[in-house]
C-alpha positions in Angstrom: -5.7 0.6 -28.3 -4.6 3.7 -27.0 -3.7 3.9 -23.2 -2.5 6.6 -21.0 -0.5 6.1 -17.8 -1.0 8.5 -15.1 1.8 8.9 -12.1 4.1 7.0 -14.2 7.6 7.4 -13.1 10.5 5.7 -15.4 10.2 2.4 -13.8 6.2 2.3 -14.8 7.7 3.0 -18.5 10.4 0.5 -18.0 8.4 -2.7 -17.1 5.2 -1.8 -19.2 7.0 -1.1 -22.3 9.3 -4.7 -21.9 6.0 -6.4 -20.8 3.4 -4.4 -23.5 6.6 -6.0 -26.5 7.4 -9.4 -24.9 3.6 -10.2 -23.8 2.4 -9.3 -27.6 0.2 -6.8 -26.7 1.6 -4.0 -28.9 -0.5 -1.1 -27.2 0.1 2.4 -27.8 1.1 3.8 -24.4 1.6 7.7 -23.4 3.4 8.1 -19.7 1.9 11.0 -17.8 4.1 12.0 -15.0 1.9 14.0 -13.2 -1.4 12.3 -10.7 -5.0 12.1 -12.8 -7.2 15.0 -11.4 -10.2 16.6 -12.7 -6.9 19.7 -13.7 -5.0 16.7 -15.8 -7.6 15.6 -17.2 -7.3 18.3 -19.8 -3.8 16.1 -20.8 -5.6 13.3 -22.3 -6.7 13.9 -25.8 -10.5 14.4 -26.6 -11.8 11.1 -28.2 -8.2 9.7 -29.4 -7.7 7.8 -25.4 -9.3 4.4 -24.7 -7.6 3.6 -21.5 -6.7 5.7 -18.8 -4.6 3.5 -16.0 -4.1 4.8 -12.5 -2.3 4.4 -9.4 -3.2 4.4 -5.9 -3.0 8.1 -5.5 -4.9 9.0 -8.6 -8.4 10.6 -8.4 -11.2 9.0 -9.9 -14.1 10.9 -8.5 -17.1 11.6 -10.2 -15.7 14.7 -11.6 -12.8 13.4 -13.1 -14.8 10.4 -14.3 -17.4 12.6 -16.1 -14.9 14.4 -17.5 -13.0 11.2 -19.2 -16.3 9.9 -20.2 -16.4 13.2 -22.5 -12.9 12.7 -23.8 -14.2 8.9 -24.6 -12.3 6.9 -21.9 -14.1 3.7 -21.5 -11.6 1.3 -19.3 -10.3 2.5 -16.2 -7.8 0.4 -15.3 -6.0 0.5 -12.0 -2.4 -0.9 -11.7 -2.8 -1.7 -8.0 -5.0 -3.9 -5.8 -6.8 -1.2 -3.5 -9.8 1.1 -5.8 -10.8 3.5 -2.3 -10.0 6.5 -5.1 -12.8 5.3 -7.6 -16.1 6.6 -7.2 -17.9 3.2 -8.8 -21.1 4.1 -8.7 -20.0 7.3 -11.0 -18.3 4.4 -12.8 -21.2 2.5 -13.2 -23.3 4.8 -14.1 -21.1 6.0 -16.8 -20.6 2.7 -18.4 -17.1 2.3 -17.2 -15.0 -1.1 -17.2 -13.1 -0.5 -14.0 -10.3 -3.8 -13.6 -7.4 -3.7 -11.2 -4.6 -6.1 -10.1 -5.5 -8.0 -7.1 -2.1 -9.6 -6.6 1.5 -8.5 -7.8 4.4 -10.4 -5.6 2.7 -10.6 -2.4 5.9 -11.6 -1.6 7.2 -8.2 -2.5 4.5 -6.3 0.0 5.3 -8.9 2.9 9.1 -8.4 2.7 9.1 -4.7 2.9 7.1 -4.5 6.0 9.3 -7.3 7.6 12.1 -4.7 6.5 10.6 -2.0 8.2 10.1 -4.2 11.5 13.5 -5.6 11.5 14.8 -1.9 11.4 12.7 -0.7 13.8 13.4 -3.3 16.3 17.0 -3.3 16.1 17.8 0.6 15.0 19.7 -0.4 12.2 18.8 2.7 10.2 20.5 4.8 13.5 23.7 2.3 13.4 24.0 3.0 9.7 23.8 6.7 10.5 26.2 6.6 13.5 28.8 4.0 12.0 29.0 6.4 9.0 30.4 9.5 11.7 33.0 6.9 13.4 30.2 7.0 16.0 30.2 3.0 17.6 28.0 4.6 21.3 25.5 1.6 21.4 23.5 3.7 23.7 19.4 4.0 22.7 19.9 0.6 20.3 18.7 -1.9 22.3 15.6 -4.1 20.4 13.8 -7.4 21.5 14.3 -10.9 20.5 11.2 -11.1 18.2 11.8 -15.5 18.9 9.2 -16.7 21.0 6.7 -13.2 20.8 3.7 -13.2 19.4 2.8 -11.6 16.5 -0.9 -10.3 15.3 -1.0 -9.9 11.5 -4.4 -8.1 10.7 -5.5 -9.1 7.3 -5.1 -12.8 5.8 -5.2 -12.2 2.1 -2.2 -12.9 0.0 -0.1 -10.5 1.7 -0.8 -11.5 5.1 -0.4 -14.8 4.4 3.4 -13.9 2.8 4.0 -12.0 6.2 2.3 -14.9 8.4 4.8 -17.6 6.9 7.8 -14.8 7.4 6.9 -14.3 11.1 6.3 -18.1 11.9 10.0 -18.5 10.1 11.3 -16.6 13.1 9.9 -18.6 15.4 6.9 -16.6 17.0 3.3 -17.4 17.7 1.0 -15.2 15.8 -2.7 -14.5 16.0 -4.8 -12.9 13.3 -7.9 -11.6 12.3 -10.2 -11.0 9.2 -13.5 -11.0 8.6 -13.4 -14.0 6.0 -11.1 -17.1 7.7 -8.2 -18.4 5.3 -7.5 -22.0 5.7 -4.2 -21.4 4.1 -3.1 -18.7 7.3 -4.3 -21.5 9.6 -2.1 -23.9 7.8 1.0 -21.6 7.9 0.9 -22.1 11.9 -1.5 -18.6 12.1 -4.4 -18.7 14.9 -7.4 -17.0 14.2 -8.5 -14.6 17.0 -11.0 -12.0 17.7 -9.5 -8.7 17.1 -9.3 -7.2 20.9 -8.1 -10.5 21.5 -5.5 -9.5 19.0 -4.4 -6.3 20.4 -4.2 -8.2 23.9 -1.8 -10.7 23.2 0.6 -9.4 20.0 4.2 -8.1 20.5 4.2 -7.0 17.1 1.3 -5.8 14.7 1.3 -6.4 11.1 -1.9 -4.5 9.0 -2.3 -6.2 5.7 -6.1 -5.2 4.5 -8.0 -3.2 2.2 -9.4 0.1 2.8 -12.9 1.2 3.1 -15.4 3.6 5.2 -16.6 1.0 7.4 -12.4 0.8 8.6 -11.1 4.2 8.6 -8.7 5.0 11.8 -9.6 1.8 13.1 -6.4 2.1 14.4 -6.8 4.6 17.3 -6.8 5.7 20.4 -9.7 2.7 21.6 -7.3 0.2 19.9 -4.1 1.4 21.2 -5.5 1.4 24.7 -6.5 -2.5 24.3 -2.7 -2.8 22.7 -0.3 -4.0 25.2 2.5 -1.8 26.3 5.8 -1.3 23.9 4.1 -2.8 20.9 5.7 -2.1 17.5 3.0 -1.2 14.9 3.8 -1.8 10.8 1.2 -0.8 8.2 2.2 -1.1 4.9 -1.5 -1.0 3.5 -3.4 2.1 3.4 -2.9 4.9 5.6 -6.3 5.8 6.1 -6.6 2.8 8.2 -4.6 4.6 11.0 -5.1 7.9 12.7 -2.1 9.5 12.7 -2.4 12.0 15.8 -3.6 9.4 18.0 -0.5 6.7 17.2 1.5 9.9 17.9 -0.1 9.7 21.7 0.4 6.2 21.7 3.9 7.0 21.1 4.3 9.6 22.8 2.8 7.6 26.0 5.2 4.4 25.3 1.8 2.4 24.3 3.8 1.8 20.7 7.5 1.0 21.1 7.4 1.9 17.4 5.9 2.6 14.5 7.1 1.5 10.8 4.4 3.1 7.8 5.4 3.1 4.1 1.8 4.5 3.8 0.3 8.0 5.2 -3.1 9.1 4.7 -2.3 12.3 3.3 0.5 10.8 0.9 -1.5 12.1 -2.3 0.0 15.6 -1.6 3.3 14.0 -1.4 4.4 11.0 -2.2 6.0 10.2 -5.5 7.7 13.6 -6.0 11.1 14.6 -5.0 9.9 17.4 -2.2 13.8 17.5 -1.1 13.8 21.6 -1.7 10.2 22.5 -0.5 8.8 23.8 2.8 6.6 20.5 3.4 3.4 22.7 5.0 1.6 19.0 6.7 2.7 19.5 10.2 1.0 15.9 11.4 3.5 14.8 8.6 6.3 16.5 10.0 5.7 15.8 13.4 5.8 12.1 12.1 9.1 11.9 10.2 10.4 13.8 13.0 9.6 11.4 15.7 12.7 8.8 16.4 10.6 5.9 16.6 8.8 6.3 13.6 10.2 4.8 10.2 8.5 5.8 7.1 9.3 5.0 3.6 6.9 6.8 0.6 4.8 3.6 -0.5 8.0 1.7 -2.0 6.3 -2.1 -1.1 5.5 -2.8 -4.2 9.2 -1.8 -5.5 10.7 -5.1 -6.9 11.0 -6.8 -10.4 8.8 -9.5 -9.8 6.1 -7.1 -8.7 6.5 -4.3 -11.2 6.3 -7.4 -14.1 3.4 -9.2 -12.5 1.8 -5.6 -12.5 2.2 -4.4 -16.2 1.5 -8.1 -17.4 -1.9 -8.2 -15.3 -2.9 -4.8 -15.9 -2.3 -5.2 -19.9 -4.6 -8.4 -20.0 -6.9 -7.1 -17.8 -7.4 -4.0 -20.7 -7.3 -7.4 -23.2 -9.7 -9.4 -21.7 -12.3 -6.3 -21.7 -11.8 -5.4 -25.4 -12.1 -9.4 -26.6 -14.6 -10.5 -24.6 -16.5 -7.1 -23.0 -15.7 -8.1 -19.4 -12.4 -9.1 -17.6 -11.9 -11.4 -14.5 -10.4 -8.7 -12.7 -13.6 -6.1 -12.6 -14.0 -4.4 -10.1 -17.9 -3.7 -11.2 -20.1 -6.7 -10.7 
């Protein structure tokens, strides 16, 4: 079984290859640094590939897919829950097996946006910053006692359910919404509201959910105005589920106290890469870094042990499962 790894980066090598040995899959694996598109296509070898596996910034369009049907790519296997970059009816019609990883360390995902709400709310990355230069002024450091506020966590799967139980650990109230009720979020202390309702009453906004057409910039200027004042947003999901020049406003205006991302939804151009010597040319991106209130890290939630095991192992018997038994529990094709 031959399987080629696009956007791998050393840790993607590290965890597979220990995982593909230890799990006794014995696969034959190729790393691809660079992101699949219908240009790196041309990297795979014609008829020798089985497997392509992709990453969240990877392009599987119908271009791309037609052209690794030619090369004799059959499984499309995504090392990440979210498959908004798969066309799937192109997949379908091509005969594809298209399986992903539905859940890797929620744990992991839940913990990093706490992170980024911590720091936001009590400046910790400016202390760092200032401390380093002998520089103690407290002045523009002051946060809020997140005891006792009320948090609105938007997306009860197994990531906003991590997030729900970290949030009622410090002591706040918190709402939430989904389409589809988990009795396990109502058990962790987590009310179910409607989502205006949501906006109304949280402190402190956690997004947690999948991204399709139907949600696009659902977080905009309509939401931010039913937001109360001072609110500090965290979206560690997808960033196409916020518009990024209307939270600017919002910030702008003092409708968002803050704003903590580890997701952007133009971070295909960038993220991943070590941009450090380039003219970045996205201005809404550099407007965002820019801004004080903003933190942003470049889609690192995922970035533990547990979770970088839990993908490789799930993503190698997903491939398994197909091959033995010509379907896999994890399709993303019914």
């Amino acid at each position: 079984m031959n399987i080629t790894l696009f956007s791998s980066k050393s840790y993607d090598q590290e965890f597979f290859d220990k995982v593909n040995v230890e799990g006794g899959f014995n696969y034959n694996i190729s790393y691809v640094e660079q992101r699949l598109d219908i240009n790196t296509v041309n990297l795979l070898a014609e008829g020798q590939q089985d497997v392509v596996c992709i990453f969240v910034n990877d392009d599987a369009s119908r271009p791309v897919l037609e052209a690794l049907s030619a090369k004799g790519v059959k499984i499309v296997a995504l090392r990440c829950a979210g498959f908004n970059n798969v066309d799937l009816e192109a997949a379908k019609e091509l005969g594809f097996q298209v399986v992903r990883v539905p859940a890797y360390s929620p744990e992991s995902v839940a913990e990093h946006a706490a992170a980024l709400l911590f720091t936001l709310n009590r400046n910790t990355h400016k202390a760092y910053d200032r401390t380093r230069n002998a520089n103690f002024n407290l002045e523009n450091l002051t946060g809020i006692c997140l005891y006792g506020k009320t948090a609105g966590v938007i997306g009860t799967g197994k990531i906003g359910l991590a997030m729900i139980r970290i949030l009622r650990g410090l002591g706040m109230k918190v709402v939430c919404y989904d389409p589809f009720v988990n009795q396990a979020a109502i058990d962790a202390g987590a009310e179910y509201v409607e989502l205006d309702a949501l906006y109304q009453a949280s402190d402190v906004i956690s997004v947690h959910c999948p991204l399709f057409k139907e949600n696009t910039h659902f977080l905009n200027k309509e939401a931010f105005a039913k937001m109360k004042d001072g609110v500090i947003l965290v979206n560690s999901s997808r960033g196409g589920l916020l518009h990024t020049e209307d939270a600017l406003d919002a910030l702008a205006s003092g409708k968002l106290r803050g704003l903590g991302l580890d997701v952007y939804e133009k971070e295909s151009a960038l993220f991943f890469k070590d941009l450090s010597n380039e003219v970045i040319s996205d201005d809404l991106f550099t407007r965002l870094i820019m801004n004080p209130r903003v933190l942003l890290t470049g889609h690192q939630a995922f970035l533990t042990e547990e979770a970088l095991t839990s993908i490789s192992n799930t993503t190698l018997s997903n491939i398994k499962e197909v091959v033995e038994t010509g379907k896999a529990t994890n399709t993303v094709l019914n």
